[in-house]
C-alpha positions in Angstrom: 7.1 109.2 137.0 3.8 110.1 138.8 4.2 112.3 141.8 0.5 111.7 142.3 -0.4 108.6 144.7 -2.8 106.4 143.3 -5.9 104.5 145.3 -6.5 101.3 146.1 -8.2 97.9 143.9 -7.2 96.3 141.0 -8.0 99.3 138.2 -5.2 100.9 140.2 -3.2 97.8 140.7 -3.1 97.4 136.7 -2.1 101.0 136.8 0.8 100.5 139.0 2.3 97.5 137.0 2.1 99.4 133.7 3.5 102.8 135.4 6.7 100.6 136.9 7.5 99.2 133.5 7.3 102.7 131.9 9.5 104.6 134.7 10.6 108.1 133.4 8.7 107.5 130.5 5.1 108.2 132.2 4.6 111.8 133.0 2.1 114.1 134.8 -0.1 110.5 136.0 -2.6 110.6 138.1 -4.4 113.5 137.9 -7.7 113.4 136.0 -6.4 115.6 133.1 -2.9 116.1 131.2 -1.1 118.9 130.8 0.7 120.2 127.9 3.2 122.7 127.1 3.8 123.9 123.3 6.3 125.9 122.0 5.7 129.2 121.4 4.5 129.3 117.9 3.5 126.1 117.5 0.4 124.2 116.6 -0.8 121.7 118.8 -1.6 118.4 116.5 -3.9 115.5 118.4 -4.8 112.0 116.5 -6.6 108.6 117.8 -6.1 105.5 116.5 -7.6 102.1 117.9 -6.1 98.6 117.8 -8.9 95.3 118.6 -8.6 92.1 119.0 -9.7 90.4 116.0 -9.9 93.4 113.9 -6.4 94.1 113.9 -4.6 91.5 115.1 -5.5 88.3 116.3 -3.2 86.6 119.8 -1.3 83.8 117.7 -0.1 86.1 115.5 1.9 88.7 117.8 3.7 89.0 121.5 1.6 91.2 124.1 5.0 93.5 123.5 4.6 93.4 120.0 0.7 93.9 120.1 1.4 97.0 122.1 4.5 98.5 120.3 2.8 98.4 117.1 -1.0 99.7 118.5 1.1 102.8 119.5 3.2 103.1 116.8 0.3 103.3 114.1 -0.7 106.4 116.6 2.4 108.2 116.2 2.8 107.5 112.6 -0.2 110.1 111.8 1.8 112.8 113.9 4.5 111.6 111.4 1.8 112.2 108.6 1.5 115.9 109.3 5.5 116.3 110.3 4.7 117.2 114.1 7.0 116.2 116.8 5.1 114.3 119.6 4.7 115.7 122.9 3.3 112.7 124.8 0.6 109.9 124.3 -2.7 109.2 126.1 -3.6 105.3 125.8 -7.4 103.7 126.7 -6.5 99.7 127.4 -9.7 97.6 127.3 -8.3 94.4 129.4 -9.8 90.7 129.3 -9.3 88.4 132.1 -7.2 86.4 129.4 -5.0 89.0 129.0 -4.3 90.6 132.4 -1.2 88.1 132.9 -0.1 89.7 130.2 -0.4 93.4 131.0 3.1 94.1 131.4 4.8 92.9 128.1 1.9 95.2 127.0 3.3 98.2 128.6 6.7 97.2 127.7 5.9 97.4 123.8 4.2 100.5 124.5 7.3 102.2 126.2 8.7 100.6 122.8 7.2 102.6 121.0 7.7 105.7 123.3 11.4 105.1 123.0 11.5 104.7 119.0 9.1 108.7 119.1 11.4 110.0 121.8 8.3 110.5 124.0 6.0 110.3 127.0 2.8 108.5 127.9 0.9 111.3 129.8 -2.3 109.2 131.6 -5.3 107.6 130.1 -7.8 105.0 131.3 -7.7 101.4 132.0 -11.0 99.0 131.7 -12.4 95.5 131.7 -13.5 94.3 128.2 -14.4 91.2 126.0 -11.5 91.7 123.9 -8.4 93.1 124.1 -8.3 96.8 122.7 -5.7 99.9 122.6 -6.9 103.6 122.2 -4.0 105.4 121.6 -4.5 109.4 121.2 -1.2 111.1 120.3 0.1 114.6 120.8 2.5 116.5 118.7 3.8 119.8 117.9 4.8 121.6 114.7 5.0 125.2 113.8 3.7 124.9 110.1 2.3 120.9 109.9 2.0 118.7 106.5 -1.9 118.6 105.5 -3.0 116.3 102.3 -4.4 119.1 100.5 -0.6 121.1 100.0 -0.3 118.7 96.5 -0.5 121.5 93.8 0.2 120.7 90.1 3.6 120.2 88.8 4.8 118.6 92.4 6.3 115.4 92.4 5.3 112.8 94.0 7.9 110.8 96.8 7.8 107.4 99.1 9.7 106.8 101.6 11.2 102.8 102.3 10.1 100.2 100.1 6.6 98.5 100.4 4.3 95.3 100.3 6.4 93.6 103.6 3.2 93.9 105.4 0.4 92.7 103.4 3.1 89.8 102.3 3.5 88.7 106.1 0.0 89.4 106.6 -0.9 86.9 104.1 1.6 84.0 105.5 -0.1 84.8 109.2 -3.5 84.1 107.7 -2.5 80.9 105.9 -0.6 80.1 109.7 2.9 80.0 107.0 6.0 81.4 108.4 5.9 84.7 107.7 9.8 84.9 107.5 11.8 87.7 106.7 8.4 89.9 106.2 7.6 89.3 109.6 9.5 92.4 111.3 7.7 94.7 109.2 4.6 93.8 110.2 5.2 93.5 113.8 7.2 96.2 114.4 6.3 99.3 111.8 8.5 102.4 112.4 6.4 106.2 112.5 8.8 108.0 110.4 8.9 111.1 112.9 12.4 112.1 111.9 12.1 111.7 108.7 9.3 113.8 108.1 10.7 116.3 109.9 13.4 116.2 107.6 10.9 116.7 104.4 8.8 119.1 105.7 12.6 121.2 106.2 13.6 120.2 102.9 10.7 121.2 100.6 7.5 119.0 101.2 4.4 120.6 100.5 1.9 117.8 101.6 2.2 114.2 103.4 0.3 110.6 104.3 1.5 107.9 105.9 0.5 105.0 104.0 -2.0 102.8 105.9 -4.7 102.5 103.7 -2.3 101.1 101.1 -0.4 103.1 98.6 -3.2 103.3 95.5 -6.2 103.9 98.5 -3.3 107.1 100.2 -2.5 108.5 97.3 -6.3 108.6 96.4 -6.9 110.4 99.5 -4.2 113.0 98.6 -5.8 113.7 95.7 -9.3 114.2 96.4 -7.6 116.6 99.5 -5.7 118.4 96.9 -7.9 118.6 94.4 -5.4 117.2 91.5 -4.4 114.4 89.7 -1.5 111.7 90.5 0.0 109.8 87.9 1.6 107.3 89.7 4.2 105.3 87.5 4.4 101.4 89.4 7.4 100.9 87.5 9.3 103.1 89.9 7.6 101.9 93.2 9.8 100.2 95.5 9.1 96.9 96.4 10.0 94.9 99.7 12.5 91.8 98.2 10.5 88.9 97.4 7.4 91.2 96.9 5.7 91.7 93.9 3.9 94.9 92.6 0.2 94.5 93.1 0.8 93.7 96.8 3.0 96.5 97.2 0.4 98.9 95.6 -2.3 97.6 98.3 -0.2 96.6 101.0 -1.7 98.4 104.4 -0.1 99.1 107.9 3.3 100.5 106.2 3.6 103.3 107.9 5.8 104.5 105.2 5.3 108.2 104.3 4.2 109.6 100.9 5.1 113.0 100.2 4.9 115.9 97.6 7.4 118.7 96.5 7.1 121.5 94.3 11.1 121.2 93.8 13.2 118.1 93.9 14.1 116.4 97.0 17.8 115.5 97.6 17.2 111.6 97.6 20.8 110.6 98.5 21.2 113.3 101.6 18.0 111.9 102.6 19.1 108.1 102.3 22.6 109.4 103.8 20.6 110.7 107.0 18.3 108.1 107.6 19.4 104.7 105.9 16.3 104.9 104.1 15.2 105.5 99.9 13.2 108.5 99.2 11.6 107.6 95.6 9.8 109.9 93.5 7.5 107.4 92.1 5.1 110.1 90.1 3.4 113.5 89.6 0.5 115.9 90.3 -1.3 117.5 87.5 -4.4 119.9 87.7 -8.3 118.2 87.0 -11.5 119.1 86.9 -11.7 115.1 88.7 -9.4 115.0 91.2 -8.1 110.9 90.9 -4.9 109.0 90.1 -3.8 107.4 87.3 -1.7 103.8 87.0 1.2 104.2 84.4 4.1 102.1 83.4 2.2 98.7 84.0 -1.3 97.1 83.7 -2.3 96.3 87.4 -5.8 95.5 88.8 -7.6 98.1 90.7 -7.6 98.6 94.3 -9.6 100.9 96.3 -7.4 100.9 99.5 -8.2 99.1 102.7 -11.8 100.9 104.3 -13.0 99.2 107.5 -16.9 99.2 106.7 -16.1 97.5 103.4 -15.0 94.4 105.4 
C-alpha cells in the first residue's frame, strides 16, 4: 500500500478508490516516479500495450472487471513473450464520465490480472477522456530473455494451448450471438508467465505470444530470425467447435509459440501446467525468410495489423 499521502480533488479521489481495491497489491504509490529492484544479473524487460474503447472492445461486450483484467493481461503476456518474470505494472486510465461509476470493478479486474502474474501495480496516471482507455506498461525480469530472432534452422516449432476460441467468440459478439463456451477465452486470456519460464529452462531458443494470429506470429518470427517455417495445420490444435482457418487467424490468444533446437518434453510440460505443448512445424534456412502452409489447402492470412483496419 502507499505510504505516500495523496492531495485533494477528484484525480486523487479516483486514485484512492482504485488504491483500496488493490491493497497490498499497489506498491511504492504516490511518488512521481517508480522504483525498481532487479536481481543481480538480470535484464530489466519493459513493454506497453493499450486497450480503447471501440478498438478493442466495445461496453456490451465485457464487465468493467473483465475490460480491465484482460487490458492488463495482454500487457503481461509480452513479458510472457520474452520469458521474463514481472516485477510490477504501471497503468495510464483515460476515464469518461460514463464510466467513472464504474472505476472500481475496473481496478478489481486489474488486481485480476495482478493476482494471475504474481505482481504489483507500481503508480501510473489517471485522466478524463472521450473514451475509455488502458495504458498498461509492464516490467519484468530475466537473466537471459526469449527474443524472435533465436529460431535457427533445424528447430522445431511448438504452441502452447489450443487456438481459435477467441476469434470464434469474437465473431458471436459481433453478430450480438451468445458467444457460449468460447466466451472465457476471450474475456479472460491467461499471459503464460510460468509456462514460459518453464520453456525457456527447458530448451527454447526463441518465443511470441500469439496476438497477431498464429499465420501473422509465426511470420514475424521468421522475418526476426531470418528462416523459413513450415507450419503443418494438420497438427495445429484447435479450440472444440473450432475449425482451422479460424484457429490459424484467431487474435488475442495469448498463447505462446516457441522454438527448440532439441525436443521439448510435451507430457512433463502438460503434467506441470494442465496445458498441450504441440510441435506443429519446423525452421529451415532461406535466402526469403517466410512460412510455408503444409498438410492442408487454407486461404492466406496476413495476421491482424491495426492500420490495415
Amino acid at each position: 500500500m502507499s505510504t505516500t499521502a495523496l492531495g485533494p480533488g477528484g484525480e486523487f479521489d479516483a486514485i484512492r478508490t482504485m488504491l483500496d481495491r488493490w491493497g497490498a497489491r499497489a506498491s511504492g504509490i504516490g511518488d512521481d516516479a517508480a522504483v525498481f529492484a532487479s536481481t543481480r544479473g538480470d535484464q530489466l524487460v519493459a513493454s506497453v500495450d493499450s486497450a480503447i474503447e471501440g478498438r478493442h472492445f466495445r461496453r456490451g461486450w465485457l464487465t468493467a472487471r473483465e475490460i480491465g483484467y484482460r487490458a492488463v493481461a495482454a500487457a503481461l503476456s509480452d513479458l510472457a513473450a520474452m520469458a521474463a518474470t514481472p516485477v510490477g505494472i504501471l497503468v495510464a486510465l483515460g476515464v469518461p464520465d460514463a464510466w467513472r461509476g464504474e472505476l472500481a470493478r475496473i481496478a478489481d479486474g486489474i488486481g485480476d490480472a495482478l493476482d494471475e502474474a504474481n505482481t504489483v501495480i507500481r503508480g501510473g496516471n489517471v485522466t478524463s477522456a472521450s473514451e475509455l482507455s488502458i495504458t498498461t506498461t509492464v516490467f519484468g525480469a530475466a537473466f537471459a530473455p526469449l527474443l524472435r530472432a533465436g529460431v535457427r534452422a533445424g528447430d522445431t516449432i511448438y504452441v502452447t494451448g489450443k487456438l481459435g476460441a477467441a476469434a470464434a467468440a469474437l465473431r458471436s459478439l459481433e453478430a450480438s450471438i451468445d458467444a457460449g463456451v468460447h466466451r472465457a477465452r476471450f474475456a479472460r486470456p491467461v499471459p503464460r508467465i510460468r509456462e514460459a519460464r518453464w520453456l525457456a529452462q527447458h530448451g527454447a531458443t526463441a518465443a511470441i505470444d500469439v496476438s497477431d494470429g498464429l499465420l501473422g506470429d509465426l511470420r514475424h518470427l521468421a522475418a526476426a530470425s531470418g528462416v523459413a517455417i513450415a507450419v503443418d495445420v494438420s497438427r495445429v490444435p484447435c479450440a472444440d467447435g473450432v475449425d482451422i482457418e479460424t484457429a490459424l487467424v484467431s487474435g488475442e490468444e495469448y498463447e505462446l509459440v516457441v522454438s527448440a533446437s532439441k525436443p521439448l518434453d510435451v507430457d512433463a510440460f502438460r503434467s506441470r501446467f494442465g496445458l498441450s505443448l504441440t510441435a506443429i512445424g519446423s525452421a529451415s534456412a532461406a535466402s526469403e525468410p517466410g512460412i510455408r502452409v503444409v498438410g492442408a489447402r487454407v486461404a492466406d492470412a496476413k495476421g491482424y495489423d491495426h492500420f490495415s483496419h
